[in-house]
N, C-alpha and C positions, 0 to 999 in steps of 0.2 A: 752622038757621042764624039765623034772626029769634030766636029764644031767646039764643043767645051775645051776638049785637048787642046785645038789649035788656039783656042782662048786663051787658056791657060800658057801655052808658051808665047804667048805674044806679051802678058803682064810683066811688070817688074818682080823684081826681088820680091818687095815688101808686100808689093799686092797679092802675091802667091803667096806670101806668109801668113798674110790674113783671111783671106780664103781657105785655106786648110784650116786654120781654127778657128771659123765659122764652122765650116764644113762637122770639124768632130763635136765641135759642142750641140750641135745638133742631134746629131746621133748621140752622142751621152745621154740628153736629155728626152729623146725617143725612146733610147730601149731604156732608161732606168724608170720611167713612167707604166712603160709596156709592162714591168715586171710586177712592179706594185699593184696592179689592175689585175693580174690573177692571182697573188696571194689576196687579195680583200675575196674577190668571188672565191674561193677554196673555202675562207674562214666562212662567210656568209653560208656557203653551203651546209657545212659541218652544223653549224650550232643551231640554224633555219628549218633541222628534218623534224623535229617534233612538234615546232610552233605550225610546219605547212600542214601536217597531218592531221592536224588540228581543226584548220581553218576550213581545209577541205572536208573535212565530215562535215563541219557547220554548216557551210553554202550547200553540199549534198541533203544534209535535214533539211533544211530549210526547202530548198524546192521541192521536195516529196510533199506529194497532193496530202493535206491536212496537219501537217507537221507544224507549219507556221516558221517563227523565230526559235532559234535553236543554239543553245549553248553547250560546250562539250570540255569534259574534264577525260585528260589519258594518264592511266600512273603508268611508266613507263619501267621497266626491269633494269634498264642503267643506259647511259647515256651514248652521243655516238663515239666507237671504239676504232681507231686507227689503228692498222698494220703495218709498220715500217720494213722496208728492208733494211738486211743486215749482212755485217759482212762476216763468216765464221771464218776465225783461222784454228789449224791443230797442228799442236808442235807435242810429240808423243803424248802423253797422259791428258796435258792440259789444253781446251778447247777454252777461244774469246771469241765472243761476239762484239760485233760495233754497230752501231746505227749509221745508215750510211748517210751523210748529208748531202743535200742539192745547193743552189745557190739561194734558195729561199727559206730554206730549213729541211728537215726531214720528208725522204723520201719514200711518198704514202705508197704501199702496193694494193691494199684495199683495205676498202668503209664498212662495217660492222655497225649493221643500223641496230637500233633498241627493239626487243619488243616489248607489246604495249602487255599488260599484264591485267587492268581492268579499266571500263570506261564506263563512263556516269555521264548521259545525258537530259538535261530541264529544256524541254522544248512545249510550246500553249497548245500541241495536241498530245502530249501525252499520258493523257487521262483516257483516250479514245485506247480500247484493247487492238482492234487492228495496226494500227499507227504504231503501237508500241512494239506489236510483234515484226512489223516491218521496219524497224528500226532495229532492232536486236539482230534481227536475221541480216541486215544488211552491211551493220558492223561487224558482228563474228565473221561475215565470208569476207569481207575486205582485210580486217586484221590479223584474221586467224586465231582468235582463241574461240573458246567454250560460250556460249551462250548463256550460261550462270554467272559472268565474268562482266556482263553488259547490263546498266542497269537506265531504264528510263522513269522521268517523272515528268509532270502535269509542271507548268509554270502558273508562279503564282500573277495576278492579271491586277 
């Protein structure tokens, strides 16, 4: 650090001038990069919960002994719901609320996933009655509805 310093007061005028607006364009170009790299993963996240939920039941059928390839439809009860915070103000009778913003937009205090409300899997064992019961039973425990609510079928070949 005492090395740069005494760099730095050894240069000219102009070359100290130029150095500092190197110096800050750098860092502009740092952190306004940094910031757009966590609003993309936030969004990616958000809109990502129901297509991963998805995916992951398939590769889960899928490796279940006799299942085979396996496709999966989820209707889902409504999409994902974001909590923002707010800021209340109360001046006698009359209370406002605001949304408070960050420097990326609203600032979330929690994620209110969907639930899944019925699912329909076509997978080439499910014509086999055990395969189909161990697929029922293993989606109702992981998603948590009813077992009337899971429906499997035999893929056509």
């Amino acid at each position: 650090m005492n090395k740069i310093i005494s760099k730095l007061k050894g240069l000219k005028h102009k070359e100290l001038i130029i150095a500092v607006i190197a110096i800050v364009i750098m860092l502009v170009i740092y952190f306004s990069s940094f910031g757009k790299a966590e609003e993309v993963d936030t969004v990616t996240q958000k809109s990502d919960y129901c297509t991963e939920m998805k995916l992951q039941i398939e590769r889960a059928i899928s490796r279940m002994e006799g299942a085979g390839k396996a496709e999966v439809v989820i209707n889902w009860a409504s999409g994902v719901e974001s909590v923002h915070a707010q800021n209340t103000t109360t001046n006698g009778n009359n209370t406002t609320s605001q949304v408070v913003q960050g420097s990326s937009g609203p600032i979330v205090v929690k994620e209110i996933y969907p639930q899944a409300i019925g699912v329909l899997v076509v997978c080439e064992g499910g014509n086999n009655a055990k395969i189909k019961i161990d697929i029922i039973m293993a989606i109702s425990t992981l998603m948590d509805i009813s077992s009337e609510k899971v429906l499997v079928f035999g893929m056509n070949k």
